[in-house]
C-alpha positions in Angstrom: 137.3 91.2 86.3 135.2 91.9 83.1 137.0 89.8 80.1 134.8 88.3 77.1 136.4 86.2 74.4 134.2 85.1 71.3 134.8 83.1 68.6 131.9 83.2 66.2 130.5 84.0 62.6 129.6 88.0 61.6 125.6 87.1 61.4 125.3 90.7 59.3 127.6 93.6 57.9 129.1 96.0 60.0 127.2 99.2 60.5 129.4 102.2 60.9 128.4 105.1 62.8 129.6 108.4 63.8 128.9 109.7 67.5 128.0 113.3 68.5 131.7 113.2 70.5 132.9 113.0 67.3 134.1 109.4 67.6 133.2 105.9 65.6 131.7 103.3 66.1 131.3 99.8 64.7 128.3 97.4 65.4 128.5 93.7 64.8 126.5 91.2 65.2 128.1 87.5 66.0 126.5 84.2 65.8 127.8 81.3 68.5 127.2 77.8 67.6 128.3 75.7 70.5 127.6 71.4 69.6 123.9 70.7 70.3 123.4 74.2 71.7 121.0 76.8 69.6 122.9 79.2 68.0 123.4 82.7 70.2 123.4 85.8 68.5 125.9 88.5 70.5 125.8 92.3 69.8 129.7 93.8 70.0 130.3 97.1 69.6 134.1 98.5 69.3 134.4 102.0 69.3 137.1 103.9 67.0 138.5 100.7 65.6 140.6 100.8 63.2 139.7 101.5 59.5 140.0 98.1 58.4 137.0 96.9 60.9 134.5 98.4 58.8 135.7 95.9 55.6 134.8 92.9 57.5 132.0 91.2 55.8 128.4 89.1 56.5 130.0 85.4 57.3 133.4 85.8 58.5 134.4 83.9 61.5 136.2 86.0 63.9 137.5 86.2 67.3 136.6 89.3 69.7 138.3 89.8 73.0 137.0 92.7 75.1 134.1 93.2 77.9 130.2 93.1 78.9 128.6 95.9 79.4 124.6 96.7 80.2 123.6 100.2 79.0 120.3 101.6 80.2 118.2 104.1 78.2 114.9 105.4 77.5 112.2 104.3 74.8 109.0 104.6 74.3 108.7 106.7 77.7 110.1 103.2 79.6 113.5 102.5 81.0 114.8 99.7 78.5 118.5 98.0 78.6 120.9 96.1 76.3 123.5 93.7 77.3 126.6 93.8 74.5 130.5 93.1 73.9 132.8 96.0 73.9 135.3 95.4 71.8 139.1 95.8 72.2 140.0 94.1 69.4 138.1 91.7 66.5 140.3 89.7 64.3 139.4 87.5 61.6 139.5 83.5 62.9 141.6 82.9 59.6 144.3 85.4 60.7 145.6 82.5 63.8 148.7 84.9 64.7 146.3 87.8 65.0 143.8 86.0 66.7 146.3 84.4 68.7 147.8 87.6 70.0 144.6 89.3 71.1 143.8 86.2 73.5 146.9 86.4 74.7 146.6 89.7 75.2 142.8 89.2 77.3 144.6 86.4 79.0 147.3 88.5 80.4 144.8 91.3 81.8 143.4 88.3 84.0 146.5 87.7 85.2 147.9 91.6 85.9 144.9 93.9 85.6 145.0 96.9 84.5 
């Protein structure tokens, strides 16, 4: 079972890209503050979200359900890796039936996977 939920602030805008496949993609980076824990920063990436994703802005809180993935590729002639969030669905916190709904929804794929 591979289920993330987040509820953090957007540390920087959104960076839109297109892929070769033809798809899009939308990075995020969101900042966790947990109560006398350092803040941690969390890489999501959702791919062909929908167009309203891209209009989310630097300091938004906002609640991401989705997955963790570890993607291996070269640089610099080494083998290098990145652990990130896959995103099924980002919502801003203010929006609570939203938010709400996408919990629910990564609540009940721990419950009937699939």
């Amino acid at each position: 079972m591979n289920v993330v939920v987040l509820h953090g602030v957007l540390s920087r805008p959104p960076e839109e890209r297109a892929l070769p496949s033809g798809d899009r993609l939308i990075a995020y980076e969101v900042t966790i503050r947990t109560d006398g824990a350092p803040a941690e920063s969390v890489p999501v990436c959702w791919l062909d979200p929908p167009a309203r994703a891209s209009s989310l802005e630097r300091g938004t809180e906002v609640v991401v359900t989705g997955r963790v993935r570890r993607r291996f590729f070269r640089a610099g002639g080494a083998t290098a890796s990145r652990t990130e969030v896959v995103a099924t669905a980002v919502v801003p916190a203010s929006q609570r039936k939203r938010a709400a709904a996408a919990v629910a929804a990564a609540a009940e794929s721990l419950v009937s996977p699939g």
